[in-house]
C-alpha positions as CSV (number, residue, x, y, z in Angstrom):
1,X,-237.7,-54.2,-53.7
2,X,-239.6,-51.3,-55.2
3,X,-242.0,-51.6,-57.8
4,X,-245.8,-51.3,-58.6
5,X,-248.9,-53.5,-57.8
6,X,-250.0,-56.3,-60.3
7,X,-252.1,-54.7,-63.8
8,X,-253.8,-56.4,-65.9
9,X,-255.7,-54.8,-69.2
10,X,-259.6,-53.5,-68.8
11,X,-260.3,-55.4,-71.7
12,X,-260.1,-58.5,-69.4
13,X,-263.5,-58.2,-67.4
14,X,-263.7,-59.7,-63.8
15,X,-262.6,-63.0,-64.9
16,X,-259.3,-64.9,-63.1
17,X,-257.9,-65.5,-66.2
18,X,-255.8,-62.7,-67.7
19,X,-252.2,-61.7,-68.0
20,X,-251.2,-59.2,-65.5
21,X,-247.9,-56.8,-65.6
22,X,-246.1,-54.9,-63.1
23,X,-242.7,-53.3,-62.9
24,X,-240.4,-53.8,-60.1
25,X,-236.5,-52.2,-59.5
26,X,-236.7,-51.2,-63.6
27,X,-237.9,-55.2,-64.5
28,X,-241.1,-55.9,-66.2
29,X,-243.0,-58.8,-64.8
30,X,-245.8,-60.9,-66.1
31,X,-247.8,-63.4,-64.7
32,X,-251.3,-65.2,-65.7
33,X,-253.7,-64.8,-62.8
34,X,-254.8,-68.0,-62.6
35,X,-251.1,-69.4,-62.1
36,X,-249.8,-66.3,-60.1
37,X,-246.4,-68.2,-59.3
38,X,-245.0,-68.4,-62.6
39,X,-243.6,-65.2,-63.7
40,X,-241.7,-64.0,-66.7
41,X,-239.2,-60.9,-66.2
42,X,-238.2,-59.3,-68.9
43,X,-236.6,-55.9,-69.6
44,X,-238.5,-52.5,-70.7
45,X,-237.3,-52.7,-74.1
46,X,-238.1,-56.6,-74.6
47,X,-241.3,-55.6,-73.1
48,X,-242.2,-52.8,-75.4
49,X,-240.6,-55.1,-78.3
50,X,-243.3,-57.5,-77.5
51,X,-246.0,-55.1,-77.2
52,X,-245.3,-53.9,-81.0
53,X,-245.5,-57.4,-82.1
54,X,-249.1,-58.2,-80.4
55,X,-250.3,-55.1,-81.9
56,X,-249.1,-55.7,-85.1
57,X,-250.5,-58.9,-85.3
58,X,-247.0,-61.3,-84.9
59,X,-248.1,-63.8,-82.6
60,X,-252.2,-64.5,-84.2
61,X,-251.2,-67.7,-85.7
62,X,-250.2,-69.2,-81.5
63,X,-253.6,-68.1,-80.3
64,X,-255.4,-69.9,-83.8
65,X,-256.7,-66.2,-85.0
66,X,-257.3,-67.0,-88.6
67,X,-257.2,-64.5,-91.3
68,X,-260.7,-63.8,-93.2
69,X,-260.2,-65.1,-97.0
């Protein structure tokens, strides 16, 4: 297998609990740190799908982000 170590933002501080990414032969991989056995792969273009849709705001209303009034 060939791929990169485990990432996880710099936006996430020291803490043990934070998502964490890597790549490995073309697969993207994510794991929460604190449950480092579970792991979703996914492709690049699913992952880069998903990406848009955090930044643009499609998954707020699963982590209770409520809009100002």
């Amino acid at each position: 297998m060939h791929g990169t170590a485990w990432q996880k933002s710099t936006f996430s501080g020291s803490g043990n609990d934070c998502v964490e990414v890597r790549t490995i032969d073309g697969v993207v991989e994510m794991r929460e740190s604190d449950v480092g056995e579970v792991i979703v792969r996914i492709t690049r273009q699913k992952f880069a799908a998903f990406l848009q849709g955090v930044k643009v705001g499609e998954f707020d209303r699963h982590a209770g982000v409520c809009e100002a009034s």
